[in-house]
ROSE-4610 file (N, C-alpha, C; in Angstrom, 1 decimal, always signed):
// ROSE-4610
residu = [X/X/X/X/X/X/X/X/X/X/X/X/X/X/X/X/X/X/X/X/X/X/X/X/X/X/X/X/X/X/X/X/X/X/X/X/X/X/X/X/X/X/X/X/X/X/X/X/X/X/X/X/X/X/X/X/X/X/X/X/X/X/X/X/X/X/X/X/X/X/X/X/X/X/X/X/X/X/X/X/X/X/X/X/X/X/X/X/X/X/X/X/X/X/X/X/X/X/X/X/X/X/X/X/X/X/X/X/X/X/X/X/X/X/X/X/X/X/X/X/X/X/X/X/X/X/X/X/X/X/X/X/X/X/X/X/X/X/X/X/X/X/X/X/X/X/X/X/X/X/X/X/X/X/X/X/X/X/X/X/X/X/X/X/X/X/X/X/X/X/X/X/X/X/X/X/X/X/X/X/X/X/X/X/X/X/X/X/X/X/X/X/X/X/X/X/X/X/X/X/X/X/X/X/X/X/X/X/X/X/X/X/X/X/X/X/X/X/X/X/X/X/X/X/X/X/X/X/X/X/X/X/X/X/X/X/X/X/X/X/X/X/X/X/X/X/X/X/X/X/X/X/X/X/X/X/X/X/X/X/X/X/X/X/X/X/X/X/X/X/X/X/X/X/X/X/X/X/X/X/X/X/X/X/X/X/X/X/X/X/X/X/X/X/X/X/X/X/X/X/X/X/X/X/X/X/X/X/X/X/X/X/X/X/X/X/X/X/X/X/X/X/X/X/X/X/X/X/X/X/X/X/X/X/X/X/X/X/X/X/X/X/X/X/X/X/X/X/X/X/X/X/X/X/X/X/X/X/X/X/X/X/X/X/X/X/X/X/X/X/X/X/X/X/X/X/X/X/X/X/X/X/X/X/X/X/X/X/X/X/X/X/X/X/X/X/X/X/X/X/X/X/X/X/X/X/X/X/X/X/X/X/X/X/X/X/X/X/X/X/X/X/X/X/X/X/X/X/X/X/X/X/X/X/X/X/X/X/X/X/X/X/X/X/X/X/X/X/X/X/X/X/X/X/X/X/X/X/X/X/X/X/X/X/X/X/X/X/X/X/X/X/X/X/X/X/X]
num = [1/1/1/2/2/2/3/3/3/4/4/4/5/5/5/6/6/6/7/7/7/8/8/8/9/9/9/10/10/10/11/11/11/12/12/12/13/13/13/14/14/14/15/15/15/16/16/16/17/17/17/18/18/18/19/19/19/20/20/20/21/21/21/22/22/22/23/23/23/24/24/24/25/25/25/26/26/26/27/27/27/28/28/28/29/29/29/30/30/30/31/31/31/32/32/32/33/33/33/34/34/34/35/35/35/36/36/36/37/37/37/38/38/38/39/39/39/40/40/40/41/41/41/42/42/42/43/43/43/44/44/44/45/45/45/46/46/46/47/47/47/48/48/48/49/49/49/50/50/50/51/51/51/52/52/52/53/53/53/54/54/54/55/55/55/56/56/56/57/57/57/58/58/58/59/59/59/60/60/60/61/61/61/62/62/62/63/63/63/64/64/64/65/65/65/66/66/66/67/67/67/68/68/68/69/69/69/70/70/70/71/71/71/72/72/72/73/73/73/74/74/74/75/75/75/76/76/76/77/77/77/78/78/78/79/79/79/80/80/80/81/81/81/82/82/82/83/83/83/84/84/84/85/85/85/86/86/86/87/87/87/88/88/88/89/89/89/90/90/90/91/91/91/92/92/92/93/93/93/94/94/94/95/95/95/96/96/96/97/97/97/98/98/98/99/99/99/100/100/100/101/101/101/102/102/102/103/103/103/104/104/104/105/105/105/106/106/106/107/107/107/108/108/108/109/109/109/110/110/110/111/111/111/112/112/112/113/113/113/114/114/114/115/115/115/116/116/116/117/117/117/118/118/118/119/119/119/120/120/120/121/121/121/122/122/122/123/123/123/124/124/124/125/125/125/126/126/126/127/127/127/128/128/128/129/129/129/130/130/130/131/131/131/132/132/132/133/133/133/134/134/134/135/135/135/136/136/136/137/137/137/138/138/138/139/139/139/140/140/140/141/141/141/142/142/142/143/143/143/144/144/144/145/145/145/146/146/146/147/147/147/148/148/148/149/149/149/150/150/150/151/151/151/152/152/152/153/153/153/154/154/154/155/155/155/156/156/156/157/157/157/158/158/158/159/159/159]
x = [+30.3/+29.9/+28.4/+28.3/+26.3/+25.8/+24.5/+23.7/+22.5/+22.1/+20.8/+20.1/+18.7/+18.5/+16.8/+16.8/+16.1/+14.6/+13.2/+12.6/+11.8/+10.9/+9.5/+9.2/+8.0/+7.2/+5.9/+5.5/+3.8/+3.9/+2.3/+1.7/+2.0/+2.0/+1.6/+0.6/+0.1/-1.1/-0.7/+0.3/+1.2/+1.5/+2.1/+2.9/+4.1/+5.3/+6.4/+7.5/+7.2/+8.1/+8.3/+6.7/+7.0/+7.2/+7.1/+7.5/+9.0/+9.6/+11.1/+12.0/+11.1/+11.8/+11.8/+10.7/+10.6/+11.4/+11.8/+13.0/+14.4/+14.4/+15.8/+16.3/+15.2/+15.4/+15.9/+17.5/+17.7/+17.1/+17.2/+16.3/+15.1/+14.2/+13.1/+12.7/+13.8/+13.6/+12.9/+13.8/+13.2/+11.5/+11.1/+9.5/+8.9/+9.2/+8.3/+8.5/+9.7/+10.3/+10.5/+9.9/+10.3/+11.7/+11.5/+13.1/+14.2/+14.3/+15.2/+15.2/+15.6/+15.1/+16.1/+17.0/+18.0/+19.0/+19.0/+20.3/+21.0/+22.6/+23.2/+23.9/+24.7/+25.9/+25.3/+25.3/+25.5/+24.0/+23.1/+21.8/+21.2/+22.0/+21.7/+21.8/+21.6/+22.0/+22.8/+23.7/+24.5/+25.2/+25.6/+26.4/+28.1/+28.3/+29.8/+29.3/+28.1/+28.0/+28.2/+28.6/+28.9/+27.7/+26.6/+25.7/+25.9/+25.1/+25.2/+24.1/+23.6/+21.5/+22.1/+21.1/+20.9/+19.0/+19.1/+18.1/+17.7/+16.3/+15.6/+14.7/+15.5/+14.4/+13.0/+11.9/+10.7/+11.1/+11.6/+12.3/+13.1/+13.5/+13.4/+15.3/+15.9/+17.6/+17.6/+19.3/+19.2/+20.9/+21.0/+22.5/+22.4/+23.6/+24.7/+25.3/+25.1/+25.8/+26.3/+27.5/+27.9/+27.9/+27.1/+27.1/+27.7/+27.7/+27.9/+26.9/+26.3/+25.9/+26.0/+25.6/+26.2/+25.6/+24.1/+23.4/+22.0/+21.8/+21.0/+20.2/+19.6/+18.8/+17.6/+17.3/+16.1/+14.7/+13.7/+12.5/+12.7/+12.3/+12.8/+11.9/+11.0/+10.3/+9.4/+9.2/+8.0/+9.2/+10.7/+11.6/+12.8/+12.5/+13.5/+14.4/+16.0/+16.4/+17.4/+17.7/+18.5/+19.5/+20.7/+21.1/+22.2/+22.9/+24.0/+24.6/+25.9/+26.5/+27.2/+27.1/+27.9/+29.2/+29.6/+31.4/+31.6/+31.3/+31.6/+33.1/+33.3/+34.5/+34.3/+33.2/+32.6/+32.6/+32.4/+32.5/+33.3/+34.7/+36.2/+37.0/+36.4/+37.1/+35.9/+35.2/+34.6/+33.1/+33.7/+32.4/+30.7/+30.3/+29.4/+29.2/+29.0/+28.5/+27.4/+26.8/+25.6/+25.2/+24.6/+23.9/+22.3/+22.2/+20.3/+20.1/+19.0/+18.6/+17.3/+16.5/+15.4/+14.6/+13.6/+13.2/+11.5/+11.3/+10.1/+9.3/+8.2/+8.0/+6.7/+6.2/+5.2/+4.0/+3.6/+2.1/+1.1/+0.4/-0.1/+0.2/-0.6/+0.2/-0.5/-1.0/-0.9/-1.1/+0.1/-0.1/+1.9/+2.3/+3.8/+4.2/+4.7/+5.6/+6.6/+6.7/+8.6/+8.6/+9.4/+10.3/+11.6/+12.1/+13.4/+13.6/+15.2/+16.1/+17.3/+17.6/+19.0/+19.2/+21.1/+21.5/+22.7/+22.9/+23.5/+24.9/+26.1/+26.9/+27.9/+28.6/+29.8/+29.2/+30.4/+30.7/+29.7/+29.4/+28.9/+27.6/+26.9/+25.2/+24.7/+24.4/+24.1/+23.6/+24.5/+24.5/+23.6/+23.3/+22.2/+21.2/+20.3/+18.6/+17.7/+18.1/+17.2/+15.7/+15.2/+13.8/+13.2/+14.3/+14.3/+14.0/+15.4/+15.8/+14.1/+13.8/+12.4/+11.7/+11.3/+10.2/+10.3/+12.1/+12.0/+11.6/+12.2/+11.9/+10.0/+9.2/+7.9/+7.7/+8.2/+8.0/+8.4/+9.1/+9.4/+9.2/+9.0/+7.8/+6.4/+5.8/+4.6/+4.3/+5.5/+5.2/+5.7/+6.2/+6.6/+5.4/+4.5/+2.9/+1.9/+2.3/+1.8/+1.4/+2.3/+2.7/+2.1/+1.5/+0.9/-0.5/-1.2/-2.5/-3.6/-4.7/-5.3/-6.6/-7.2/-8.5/-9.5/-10.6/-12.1/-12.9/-13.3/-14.4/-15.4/-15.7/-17.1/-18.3/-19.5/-20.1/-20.2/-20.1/-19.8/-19.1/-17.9/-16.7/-15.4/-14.2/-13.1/-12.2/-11.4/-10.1/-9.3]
y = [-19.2/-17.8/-17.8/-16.7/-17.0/-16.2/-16.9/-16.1/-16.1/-14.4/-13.9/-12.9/-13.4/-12.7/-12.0/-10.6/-10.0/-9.5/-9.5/-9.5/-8.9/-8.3/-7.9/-7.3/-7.3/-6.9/-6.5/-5.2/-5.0/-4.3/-4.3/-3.8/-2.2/-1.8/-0.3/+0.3/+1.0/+1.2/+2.7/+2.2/+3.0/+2.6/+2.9/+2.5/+2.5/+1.2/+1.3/+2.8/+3.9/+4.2/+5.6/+6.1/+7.1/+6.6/+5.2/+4.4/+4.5/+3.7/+4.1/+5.7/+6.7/+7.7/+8.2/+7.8/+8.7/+7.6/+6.6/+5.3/+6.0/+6.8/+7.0/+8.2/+9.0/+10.7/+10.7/+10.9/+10.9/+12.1/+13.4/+14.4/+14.2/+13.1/+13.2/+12.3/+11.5/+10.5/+10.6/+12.1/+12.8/+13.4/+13.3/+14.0/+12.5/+11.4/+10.4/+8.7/+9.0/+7.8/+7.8/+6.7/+7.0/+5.9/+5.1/+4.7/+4.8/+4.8/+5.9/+7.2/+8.1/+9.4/+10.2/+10.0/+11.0/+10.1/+10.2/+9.5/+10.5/+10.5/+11.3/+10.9/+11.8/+11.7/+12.1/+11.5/+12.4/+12.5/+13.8/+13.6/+12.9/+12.2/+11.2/+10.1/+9.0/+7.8/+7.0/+6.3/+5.7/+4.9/+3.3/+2.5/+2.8/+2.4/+3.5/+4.2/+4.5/+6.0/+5.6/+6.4/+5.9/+6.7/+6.0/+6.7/+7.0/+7.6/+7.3/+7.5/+6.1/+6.3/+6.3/+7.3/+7.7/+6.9/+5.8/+5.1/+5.6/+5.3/+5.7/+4.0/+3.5/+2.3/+2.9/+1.9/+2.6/+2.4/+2.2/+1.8/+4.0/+4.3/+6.1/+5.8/+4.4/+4.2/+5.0/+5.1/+5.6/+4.8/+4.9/+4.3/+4.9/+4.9/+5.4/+4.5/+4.8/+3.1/+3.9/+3.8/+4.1/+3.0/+2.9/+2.3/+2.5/+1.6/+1.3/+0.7/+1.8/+1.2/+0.2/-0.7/-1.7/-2.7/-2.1/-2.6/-0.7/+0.2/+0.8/+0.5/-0.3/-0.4/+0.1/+0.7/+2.0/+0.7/+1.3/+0.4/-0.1/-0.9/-1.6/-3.1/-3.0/-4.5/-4.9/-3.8/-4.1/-4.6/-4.4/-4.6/-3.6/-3.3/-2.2/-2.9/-2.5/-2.6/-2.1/-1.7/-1.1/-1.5/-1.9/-2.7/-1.6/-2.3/-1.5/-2.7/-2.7/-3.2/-2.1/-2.5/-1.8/-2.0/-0.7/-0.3/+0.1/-0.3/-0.3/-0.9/-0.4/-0.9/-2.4/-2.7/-4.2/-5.4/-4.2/-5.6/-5.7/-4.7/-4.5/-6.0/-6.4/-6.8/-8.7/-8.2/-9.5/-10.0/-8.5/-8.9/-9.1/-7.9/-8.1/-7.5/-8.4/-7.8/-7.8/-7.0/-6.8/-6.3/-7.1/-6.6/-6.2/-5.3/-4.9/-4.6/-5.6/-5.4/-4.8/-3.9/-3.6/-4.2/-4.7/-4.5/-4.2/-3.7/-3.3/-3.8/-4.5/-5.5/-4.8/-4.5/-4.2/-5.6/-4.8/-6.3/-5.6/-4.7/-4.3/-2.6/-1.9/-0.6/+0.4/+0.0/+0.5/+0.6/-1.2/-1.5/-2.2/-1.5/-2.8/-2.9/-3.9/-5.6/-4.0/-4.0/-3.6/-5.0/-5.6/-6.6/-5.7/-5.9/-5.6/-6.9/-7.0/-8.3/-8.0/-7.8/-7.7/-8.8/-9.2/-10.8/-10.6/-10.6/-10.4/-11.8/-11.4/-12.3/-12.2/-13.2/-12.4/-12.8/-13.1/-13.4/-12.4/-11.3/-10.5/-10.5/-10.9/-11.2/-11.6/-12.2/-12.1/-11.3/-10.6/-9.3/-8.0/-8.2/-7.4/-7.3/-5.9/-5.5/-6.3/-7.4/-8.0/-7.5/-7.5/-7.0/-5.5/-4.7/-3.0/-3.5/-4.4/-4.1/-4.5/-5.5/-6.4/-4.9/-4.2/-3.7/-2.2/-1.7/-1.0/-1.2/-1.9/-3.1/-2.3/-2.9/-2.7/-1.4/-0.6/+0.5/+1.4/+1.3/+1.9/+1.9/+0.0/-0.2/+0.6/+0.5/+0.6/+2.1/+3.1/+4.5/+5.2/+4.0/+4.0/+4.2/+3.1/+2.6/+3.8/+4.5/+5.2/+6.4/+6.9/+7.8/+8.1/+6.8/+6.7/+6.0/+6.6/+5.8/+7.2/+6.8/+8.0/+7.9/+9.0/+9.0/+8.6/+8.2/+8.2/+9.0/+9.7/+10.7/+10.4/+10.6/+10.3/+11.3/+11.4/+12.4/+12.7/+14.5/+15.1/+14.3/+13.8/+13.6/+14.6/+14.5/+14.8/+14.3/+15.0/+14.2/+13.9]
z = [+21.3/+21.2/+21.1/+21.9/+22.0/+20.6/+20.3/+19.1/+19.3/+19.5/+19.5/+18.5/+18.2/+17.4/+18.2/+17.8/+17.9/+16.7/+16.2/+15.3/+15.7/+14.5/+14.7/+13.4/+13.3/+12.1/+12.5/+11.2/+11.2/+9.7/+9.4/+8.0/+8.5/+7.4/+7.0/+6.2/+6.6/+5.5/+4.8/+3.6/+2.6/+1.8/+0.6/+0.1/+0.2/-0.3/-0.4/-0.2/-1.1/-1.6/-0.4/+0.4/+1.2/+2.8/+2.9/+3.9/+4.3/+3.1/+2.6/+3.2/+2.4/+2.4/+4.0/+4.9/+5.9/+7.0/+6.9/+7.4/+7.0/+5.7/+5.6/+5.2/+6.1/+6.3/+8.2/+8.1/+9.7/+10.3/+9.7/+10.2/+11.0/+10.4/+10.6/+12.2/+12.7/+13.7/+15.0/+15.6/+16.7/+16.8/+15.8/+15.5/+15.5/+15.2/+15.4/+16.1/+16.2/+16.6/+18.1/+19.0/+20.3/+21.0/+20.3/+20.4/+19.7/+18.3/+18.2/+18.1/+18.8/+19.4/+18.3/+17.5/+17.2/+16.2/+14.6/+14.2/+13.5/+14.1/+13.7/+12.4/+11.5/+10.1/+9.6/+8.3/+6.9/+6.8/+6.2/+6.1/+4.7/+4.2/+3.0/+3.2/+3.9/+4.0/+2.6/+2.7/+1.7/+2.0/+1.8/+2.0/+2.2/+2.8/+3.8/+4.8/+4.9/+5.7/+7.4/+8.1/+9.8/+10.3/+10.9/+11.7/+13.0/+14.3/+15.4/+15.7/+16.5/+16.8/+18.3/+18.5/+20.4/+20.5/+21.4/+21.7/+22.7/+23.3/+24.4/+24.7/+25.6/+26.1/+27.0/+26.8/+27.6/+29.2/+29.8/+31.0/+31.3/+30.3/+30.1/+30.3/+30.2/+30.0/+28.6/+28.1/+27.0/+26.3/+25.5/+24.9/+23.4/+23.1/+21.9/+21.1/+20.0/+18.9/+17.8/+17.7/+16.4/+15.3/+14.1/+12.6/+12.3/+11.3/+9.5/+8.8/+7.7/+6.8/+5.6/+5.6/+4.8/+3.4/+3.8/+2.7/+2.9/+1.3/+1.2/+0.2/+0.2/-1.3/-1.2/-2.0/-2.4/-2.6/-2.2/-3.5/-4.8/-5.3/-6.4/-6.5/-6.9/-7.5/-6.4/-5.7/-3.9/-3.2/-3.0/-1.9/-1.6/-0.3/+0.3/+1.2/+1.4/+2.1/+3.1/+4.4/+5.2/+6.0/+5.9/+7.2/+7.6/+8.7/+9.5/+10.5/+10.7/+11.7/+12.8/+14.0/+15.4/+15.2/+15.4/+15.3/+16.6/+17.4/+19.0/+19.4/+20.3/+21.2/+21.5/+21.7/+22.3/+21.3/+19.7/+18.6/+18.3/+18.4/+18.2/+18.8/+19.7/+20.9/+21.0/+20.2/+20.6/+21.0/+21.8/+22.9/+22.9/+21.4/+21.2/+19.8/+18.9/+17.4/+17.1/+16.1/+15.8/+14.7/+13.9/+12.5/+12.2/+11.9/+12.1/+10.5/+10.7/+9.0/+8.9/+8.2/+7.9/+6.9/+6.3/+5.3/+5.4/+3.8/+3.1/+2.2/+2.2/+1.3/+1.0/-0.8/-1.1/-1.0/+0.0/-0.1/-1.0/-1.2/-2.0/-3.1/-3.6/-3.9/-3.0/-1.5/-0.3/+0.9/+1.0/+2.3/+2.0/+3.1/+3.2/+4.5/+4.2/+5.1/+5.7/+6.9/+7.6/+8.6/+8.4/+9.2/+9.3/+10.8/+11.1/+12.3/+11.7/+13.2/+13.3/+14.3/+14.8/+15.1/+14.9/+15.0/+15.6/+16.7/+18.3/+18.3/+18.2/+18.6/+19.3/+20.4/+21.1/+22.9/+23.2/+24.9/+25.6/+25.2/+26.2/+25.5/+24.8/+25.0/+25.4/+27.1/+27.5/+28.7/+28.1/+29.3/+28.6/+27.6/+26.9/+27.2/+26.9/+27.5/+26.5/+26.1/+24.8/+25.5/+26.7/+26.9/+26.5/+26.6/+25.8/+24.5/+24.1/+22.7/+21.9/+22.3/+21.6/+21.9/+22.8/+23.3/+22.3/+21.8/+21.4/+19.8/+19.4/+17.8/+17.8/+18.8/+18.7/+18.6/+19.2/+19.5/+18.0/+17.5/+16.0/+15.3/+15.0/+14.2/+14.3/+15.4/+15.9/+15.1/+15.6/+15.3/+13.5/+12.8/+11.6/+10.8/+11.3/+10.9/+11.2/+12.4/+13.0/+12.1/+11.6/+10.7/+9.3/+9.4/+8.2/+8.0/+9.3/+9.5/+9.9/+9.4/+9.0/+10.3/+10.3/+11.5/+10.4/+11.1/+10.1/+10.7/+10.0/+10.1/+10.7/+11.5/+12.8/+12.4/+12.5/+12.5/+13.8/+14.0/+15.1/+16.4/+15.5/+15.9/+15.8/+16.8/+16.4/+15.4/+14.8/+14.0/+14.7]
């Protein structure tokens, strides 16, 4: 059975705790997130909870995954955590399972760690966009950070 794992990480220039919240506000996804464009269920995230993320690869493809949440742990001691496994017909059957973990690590009281990896197993991973998937990984990250990064004031400059 093949095993792939997908990663990526960057700093934030935040703190912990409003990093967190705006990762685990689904409301909020479509206003800043360009690959995941939309996560649907309950608007409180919570262990049990069944999500459904509508992706957007930069390639402008799109796909549907229905979750499970499986680990929510809030901030707590400078560490956050998020995970979810695919309840797909594909992991039903074999073909492809998948666990995506997030985390949040206080590096300072306002800068933090997001590492996220998906760990890909099952007959049919090879037949996966692992080039989306890495690209979109960057892409979420990228605009998570984004979010939270400020202009500097130029003189007779714009903001």
């Amino acid at each position: 059975m093949s095993n792939v794992t997908v990663e990526y990480e960057t700093e934030i220039a935040a703190p912990i705790q409003p990093v967190w919240e705006l990762m685990t506000t689904p409301a909020s996804y479509a206003r800043w997130n360009p690959f995941l464009v939309r996560m649907g269920g309950p608007p409180i995230l919570h262990v049990g909870a069944r999500i459904e993320l509508h992706v957007r690869f930069e390639t402008g493809g799109r796909a549907r995954s229905r979750e499970l949440i499986t680990v929510f742990d809030p901030p707590k001691d400078g560490r956050a955590e998020l995970s979810y496994r695919f309840l797909g017909p594909l992991a039903v059957v074999g073909g492809v399972r998948a666990l995506r973990r997030q985390w949040l690590t206080a590096v300072t009281d306002q800068r933090t760690l997001y590492r996220t990896e998906e760990v890909f197993t099952g007959f049919l991973t090879r037949f996966l966009p692992l080039a989306g998937i890495r690209a979109g990984f960057k892409a979420h990250g990228d605009a998570l950070a984004a979010q939270f990064s400020t202009s500097v004031d130029r003189p007779g400059g714009a903001r």
